[in-house]
C-alpha positions as CSV (number, residue, x, y, z in Angstrom):
1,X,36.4,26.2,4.1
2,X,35.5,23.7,1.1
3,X,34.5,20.1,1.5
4,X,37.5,19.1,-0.2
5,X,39.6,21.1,2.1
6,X,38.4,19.6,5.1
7,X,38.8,16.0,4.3
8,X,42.5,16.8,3.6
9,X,42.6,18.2,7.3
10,X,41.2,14.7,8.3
11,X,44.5,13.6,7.1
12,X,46.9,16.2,8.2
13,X,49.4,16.3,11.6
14,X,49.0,19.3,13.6
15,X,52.3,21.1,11.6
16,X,50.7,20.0,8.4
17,X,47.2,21.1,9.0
18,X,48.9,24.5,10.3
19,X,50.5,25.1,6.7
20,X,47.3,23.9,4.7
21,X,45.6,26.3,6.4
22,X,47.8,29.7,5.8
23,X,48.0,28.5,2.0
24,X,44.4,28.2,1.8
25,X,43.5,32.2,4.0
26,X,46.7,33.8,1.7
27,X,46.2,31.9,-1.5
28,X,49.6,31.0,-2.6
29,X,52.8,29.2,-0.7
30,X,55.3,32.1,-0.7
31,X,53.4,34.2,1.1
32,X,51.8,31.9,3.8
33,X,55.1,30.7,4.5
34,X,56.3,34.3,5.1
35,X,53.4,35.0,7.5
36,X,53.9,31.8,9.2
37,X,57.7,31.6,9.3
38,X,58.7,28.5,7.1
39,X,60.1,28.2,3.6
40,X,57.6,27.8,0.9
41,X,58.7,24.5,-0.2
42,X,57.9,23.0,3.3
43,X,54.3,24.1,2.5
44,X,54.4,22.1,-1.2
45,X,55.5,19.2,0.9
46,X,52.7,19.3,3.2
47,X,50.2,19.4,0.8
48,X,51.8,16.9,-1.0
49,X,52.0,14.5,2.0
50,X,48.6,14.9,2.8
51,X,46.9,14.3,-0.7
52,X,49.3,11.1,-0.8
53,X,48.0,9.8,2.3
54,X,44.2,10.3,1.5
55,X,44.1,9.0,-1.5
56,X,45.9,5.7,-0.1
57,X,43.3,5.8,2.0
58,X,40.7,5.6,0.1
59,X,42.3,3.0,-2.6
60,X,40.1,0.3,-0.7
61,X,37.0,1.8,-1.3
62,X,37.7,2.6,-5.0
63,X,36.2,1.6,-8.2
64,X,36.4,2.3,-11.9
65,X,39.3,3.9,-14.1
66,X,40.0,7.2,-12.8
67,X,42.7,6.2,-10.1
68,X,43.7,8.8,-6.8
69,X,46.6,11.4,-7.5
70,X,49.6,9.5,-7.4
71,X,49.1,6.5,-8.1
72,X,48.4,4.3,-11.6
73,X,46.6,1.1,-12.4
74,X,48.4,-1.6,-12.1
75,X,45.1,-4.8,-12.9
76,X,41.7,-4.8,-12.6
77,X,39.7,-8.0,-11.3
78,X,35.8,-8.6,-11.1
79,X,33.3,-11.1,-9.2
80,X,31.0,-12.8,-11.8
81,X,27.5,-14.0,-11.2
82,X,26.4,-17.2,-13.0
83,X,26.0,-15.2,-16.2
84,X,28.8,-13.6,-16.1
85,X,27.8,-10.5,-15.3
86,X,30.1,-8.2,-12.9
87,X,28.8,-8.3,-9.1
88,X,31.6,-6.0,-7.9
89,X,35.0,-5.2,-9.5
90,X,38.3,-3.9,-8.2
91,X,40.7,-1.9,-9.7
92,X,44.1,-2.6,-8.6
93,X,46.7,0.5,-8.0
94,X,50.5,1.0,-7.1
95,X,52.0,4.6,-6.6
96,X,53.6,6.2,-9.6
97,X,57.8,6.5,-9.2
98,X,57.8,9.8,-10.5
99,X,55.1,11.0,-8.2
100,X,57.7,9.5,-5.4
101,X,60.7,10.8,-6.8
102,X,58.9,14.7,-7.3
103,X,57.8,14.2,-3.4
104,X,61.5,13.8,-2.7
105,X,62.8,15.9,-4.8
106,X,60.3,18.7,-2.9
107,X,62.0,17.6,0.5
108,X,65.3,17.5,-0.6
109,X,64.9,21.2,-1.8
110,X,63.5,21.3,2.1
111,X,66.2,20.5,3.7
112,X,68.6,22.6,1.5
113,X,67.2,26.1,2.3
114,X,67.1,25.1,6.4
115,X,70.3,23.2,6.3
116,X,72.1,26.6,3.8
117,X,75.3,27.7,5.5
118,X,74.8,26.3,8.9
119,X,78.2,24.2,9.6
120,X,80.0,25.5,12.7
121,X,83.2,27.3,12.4
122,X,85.3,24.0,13.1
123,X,89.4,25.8,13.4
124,X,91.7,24.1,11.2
125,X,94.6,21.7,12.7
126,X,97.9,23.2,13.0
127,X,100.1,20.1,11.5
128,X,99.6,18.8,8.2
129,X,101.3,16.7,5.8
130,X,100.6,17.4,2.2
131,X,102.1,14.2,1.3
132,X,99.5,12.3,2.8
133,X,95.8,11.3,2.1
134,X,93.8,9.3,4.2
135,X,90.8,7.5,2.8
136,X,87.7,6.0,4.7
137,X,85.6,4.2,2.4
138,X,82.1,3.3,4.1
139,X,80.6,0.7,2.4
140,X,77.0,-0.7,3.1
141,X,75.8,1.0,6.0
142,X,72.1,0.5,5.0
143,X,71.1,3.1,7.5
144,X,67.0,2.7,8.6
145,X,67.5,-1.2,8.0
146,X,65.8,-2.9,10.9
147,X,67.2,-6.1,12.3
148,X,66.3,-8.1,15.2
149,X,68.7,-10.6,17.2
150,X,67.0,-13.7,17.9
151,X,66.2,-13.7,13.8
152,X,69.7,-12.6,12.8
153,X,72.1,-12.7,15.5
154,X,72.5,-9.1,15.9
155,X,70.5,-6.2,16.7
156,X,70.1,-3.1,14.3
157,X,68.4,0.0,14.0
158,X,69.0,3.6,13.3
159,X,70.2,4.3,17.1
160,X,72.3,0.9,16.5
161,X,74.2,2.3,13.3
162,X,74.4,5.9,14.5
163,X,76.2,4.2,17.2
164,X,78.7,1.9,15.2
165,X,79.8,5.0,12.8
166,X,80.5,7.7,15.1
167,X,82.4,5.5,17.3
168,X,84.1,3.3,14.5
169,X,84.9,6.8,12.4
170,X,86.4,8.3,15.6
171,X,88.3,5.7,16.1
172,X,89.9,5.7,12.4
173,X,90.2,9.5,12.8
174,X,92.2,9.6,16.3
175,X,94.7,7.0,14.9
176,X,95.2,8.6,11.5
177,X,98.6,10.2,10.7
178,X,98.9,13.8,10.0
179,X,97.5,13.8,6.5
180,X,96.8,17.5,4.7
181,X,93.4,16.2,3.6
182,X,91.2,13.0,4.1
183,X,88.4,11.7,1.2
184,X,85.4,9.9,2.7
185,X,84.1,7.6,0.3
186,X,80.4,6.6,0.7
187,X,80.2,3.4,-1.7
188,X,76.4,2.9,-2.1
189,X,74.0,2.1,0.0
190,X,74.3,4.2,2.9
191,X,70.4,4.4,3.3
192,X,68.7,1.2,3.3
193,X,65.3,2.4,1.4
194,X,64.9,4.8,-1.0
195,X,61.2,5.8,-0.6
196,X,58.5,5.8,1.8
197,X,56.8,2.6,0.5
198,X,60.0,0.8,1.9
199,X,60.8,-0.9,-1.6
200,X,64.0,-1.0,-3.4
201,X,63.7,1.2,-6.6
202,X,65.2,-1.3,-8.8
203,X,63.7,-4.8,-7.8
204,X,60.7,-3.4,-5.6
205,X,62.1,-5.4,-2.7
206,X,60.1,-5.2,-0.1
207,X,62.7,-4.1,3.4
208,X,62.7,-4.5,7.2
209,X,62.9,-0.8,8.4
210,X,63.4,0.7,11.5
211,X,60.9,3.1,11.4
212,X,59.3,6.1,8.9
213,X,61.2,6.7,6.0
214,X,60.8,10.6,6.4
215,X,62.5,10.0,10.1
216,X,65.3,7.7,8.7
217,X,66.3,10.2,6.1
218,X,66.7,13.1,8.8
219,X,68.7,10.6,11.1
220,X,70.7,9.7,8.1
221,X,71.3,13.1,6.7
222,X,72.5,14.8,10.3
223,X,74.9,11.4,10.3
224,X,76.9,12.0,7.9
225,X,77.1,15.7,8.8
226,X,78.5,14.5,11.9
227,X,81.2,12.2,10.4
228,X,82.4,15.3,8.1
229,X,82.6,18.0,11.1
230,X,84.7,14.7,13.1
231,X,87.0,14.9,10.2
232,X,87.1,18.4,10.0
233,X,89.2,18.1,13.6
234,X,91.4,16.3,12.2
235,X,92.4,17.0,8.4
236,X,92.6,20.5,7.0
237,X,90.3,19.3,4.0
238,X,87.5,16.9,3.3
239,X,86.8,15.2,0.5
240,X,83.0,13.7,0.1
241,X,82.2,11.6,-2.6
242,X,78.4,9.7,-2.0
243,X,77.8,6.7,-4.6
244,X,74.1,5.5,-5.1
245,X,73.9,2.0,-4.3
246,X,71.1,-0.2,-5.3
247,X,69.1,0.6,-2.3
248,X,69.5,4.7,-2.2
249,X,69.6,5.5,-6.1
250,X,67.8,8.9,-5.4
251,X,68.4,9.4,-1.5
252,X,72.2,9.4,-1.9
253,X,72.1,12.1,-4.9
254,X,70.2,14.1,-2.4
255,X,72.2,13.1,0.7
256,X,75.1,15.0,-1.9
257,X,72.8,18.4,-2.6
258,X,71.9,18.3,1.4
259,X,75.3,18.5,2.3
260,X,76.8,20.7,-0.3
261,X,74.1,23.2,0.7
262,X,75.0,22.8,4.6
263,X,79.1,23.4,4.1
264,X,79.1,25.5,1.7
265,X,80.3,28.6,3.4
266,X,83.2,26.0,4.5
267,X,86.0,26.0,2.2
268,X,87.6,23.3,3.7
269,X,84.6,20.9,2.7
270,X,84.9,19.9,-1.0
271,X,81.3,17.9,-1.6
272,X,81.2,15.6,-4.7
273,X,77.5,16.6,-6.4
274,X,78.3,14.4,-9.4
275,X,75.8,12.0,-10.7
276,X,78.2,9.6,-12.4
277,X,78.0,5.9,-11.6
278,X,82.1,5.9,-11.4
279,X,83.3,8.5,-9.3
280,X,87.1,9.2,-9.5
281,X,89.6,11.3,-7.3
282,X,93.4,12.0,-8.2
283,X,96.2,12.4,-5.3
284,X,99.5,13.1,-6.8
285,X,100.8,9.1,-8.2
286,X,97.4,8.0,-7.5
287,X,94.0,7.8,-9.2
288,X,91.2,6.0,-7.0
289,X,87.5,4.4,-8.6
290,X,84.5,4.8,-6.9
291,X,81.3,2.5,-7.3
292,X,79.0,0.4,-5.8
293,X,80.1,-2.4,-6.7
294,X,77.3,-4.1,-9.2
295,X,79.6,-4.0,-12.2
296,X,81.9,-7.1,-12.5
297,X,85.2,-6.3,-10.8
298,X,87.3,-7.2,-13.9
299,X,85.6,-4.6,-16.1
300,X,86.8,-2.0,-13.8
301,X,90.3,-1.0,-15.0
302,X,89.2,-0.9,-18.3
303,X,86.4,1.4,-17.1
304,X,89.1,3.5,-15.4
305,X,91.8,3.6,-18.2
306,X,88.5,5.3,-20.4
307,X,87.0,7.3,-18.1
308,X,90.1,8.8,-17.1
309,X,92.7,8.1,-19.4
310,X,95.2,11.7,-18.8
311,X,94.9,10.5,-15.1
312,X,95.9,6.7,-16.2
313,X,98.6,8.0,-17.8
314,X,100.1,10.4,-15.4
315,X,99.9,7.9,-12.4
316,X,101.1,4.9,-11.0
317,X,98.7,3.6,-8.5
318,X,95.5,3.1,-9.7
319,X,92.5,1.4,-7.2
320,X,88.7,0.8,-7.4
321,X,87.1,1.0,-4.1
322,X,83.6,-0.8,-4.2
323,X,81.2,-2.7,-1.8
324,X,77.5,-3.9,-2.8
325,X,78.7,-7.7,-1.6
326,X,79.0,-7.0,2.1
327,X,82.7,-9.1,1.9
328,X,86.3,-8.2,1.8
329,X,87.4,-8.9,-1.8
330,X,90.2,-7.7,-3.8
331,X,91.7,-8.8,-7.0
332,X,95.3,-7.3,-9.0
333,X,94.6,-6.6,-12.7
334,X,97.1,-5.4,-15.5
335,X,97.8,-1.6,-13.7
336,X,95.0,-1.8,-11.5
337,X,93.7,-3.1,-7.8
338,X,90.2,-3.7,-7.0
339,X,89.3,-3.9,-3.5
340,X,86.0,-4.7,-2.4
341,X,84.6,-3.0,1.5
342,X,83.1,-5.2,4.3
343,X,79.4,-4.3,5.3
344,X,79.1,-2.3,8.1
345,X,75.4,-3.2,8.9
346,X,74.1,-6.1,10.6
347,X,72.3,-8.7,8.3
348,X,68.6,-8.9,8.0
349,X,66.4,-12.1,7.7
350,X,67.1,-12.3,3.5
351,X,70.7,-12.1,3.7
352,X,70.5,-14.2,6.9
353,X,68.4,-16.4,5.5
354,X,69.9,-16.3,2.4
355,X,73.4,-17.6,4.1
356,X,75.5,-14.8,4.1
357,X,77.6,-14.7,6.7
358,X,80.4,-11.5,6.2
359,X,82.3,-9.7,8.6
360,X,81.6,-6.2,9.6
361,X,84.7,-3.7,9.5
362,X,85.8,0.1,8.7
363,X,89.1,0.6,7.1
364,X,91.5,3.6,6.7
365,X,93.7,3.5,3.6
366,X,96.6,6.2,4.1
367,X,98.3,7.3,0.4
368,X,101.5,8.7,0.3
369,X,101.2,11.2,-3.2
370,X,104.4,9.6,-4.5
371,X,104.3,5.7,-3.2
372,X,100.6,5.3,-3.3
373,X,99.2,3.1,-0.4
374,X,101.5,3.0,2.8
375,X,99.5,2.2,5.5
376,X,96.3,0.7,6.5
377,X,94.0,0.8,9.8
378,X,91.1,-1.4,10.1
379,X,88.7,-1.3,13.2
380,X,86.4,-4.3,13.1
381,X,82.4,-3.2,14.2
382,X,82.1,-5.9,16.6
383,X,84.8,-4.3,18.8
384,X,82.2,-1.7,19.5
């Protein structure tokens, strides 16, 4: 084995260090992963995990311009003597968003060949109303956001939210009326970070988090595979549209690919893999929005009336569903309602700090296909 080999090992979990190994004896990742019994992109992502974390490790120790894999320069500083000449210098790094944005793209591929075809037969309910659509936007979960009560005045962590949604979401479920078909609206922001380095993409905010990112995304992921197979019960389809948020830009748009791959030998389990900002969905009289929430709420219907102006024109009921402020909001415009979703998350010490102080809710919005909205059920998260 080569020098070079054997200080990745240094780096490597038991699982990775098997992988590195096989790809090193049979020379390419296809084949090592058939001898070992894992997909070949499992072993890119374990090679790729393992450079990442050795050359952060050895960022302290670092000098000059040629920078680790990964990463990019970022500043450069120097200590002077009294003539100005350089005692030591440092070059300063930060990791490059498209080497983040390959490394999930690698695991998202990942967890589309294991997750391929695996729902469970789930049998079809035997009343149905094809009037009827019921809607349950989930706005703000923030999954992986780590809270703590004597800070905020609430607990939260992963366990915490898985916790809130499957109870809140049965709830909403068991007291729904016999719809034909149900459309669960993810508005943004369902995980709280998008990358490992627990930043924002966007701003670079740094976040409270609950615990690894690689962890998080799993928990996340098997969540909302558990709120579709609950709805399954109870509607004879299901309709899955996932916004990005400002927190999840790229996690969501995988979340999408994760779960299209894992029902897709279940007809009854339509996945929206769009990667539009505004997400639309027509039910007989009545065209729905779907955002996040960042663009001002009175540029909405005018968003809508372009977008989709054949479905403006053929219906009567027209509403945006957003989140992104945590609050209940809504506001009537010429031909069209915007409604704005309470936060389902506890807040962490910014928004704390920062004086928020919003509600936490779920809400079911039943549609009739000729009268539009008809009824409404709202279960409120500190019930739970």
């Amino acid at each position: 084995m080569i020098k070079n080999q054997q200080i990745l090992l240094q780096y490597a979990t038991k699982k990775q260090a098997t992988k590195l190994k096989a790809l090193w004896k049979y020379g390419s990742t296809r084949k090592a992963a058939k001898i070992i019994g894992v997909s070949h992109q499992s072993i890119s992502v374990a090679l790729q995990a393992v450079k990442t974390k050795a050359n952060a490790q050895s960022i302290a120790q670092h000098v000059g311009t040629e920078v680790p894999e990964g990463y990019h320069i970022k500043g450069t500083s120097a200590l002077l003597d009294e003539d100005d000449n350089i005692k030591q210098r440092w070059v300063k790094t930060d990791v490059d968003k498209e080497n983040t944005i390959e490394r999930l793209r690698l695991a998202t591929q990942v967890f589309c060949d294991e997750a391929r075809n695996l729902a469970p037969y789930i049998p079809a309910p035997k009343i149905n109303n094809s009037d009827l659509l019921s809607v349950i936007p989930i706005a703000d979960l923030h999954f992986g956001m780590y809270s703590w009560k004597e800070e905020t005045g609430a607990d939260y962590n992963c366990a915490i939210a898985e916790n809130i949604v499957i109870e809140s979401i049965q709830r909403i479920i068991d007291s729904a009326p016999n719809a034909e078909s149900c459309l669960i609206a993810s508005l943004g922001d369902w995980f709280h970070s998008d990358t490992e380095e627990n930043r924002t993409m966007r701003s670079e905010h740094i976040l409270d988090v609950d615990t690894r990112w690689q962890k998080v995304f799993k928990l996340g992921v098997k969540l909302k595979k558990t709120i579709i197979e609950l709805a399954l019960t109870k509607f004879n389809t299901v309709y899955v549209t996932i916004c990005k948020g400002n927190h999840d830009d790229h996690t969501s748009y995988a979340l999408s690919l994760i779960m299209q791959a894992y029902f897709q030998n279940e007809p009854r389990v339509i996945i929206d893999d769009s990667v539009a900002e505004f997400r639309y969905h027509k039910f007989g009289n009545n065209l729905l929005g779907m955002n996040h929430g960042i663009a001002k709420m009175d540029r909405l219907p005018g968003i809508m009336a372009c977008d989709r102006s054949k479905d403006w024109g053929d219906t009567e009921h027209r509403l945006w569903l957003i989140g992104h402020k945590h609050k209940s909001e809504s506001q009537e415009y010429p031909g069209c309602v915007v409604e704005r979703f309470r936060t389902l998350a506890a807040k962490d010490a910014w928004t704390i700090n920062s004086g928020y102080r919003s509600t936490r809710e779920i809400q079911r919005l039943d549609l009739h296909k000729k009268f539009g909205l008809i009824e409404r059920s709202i279960v409120g998260i500190n019930q739970i």
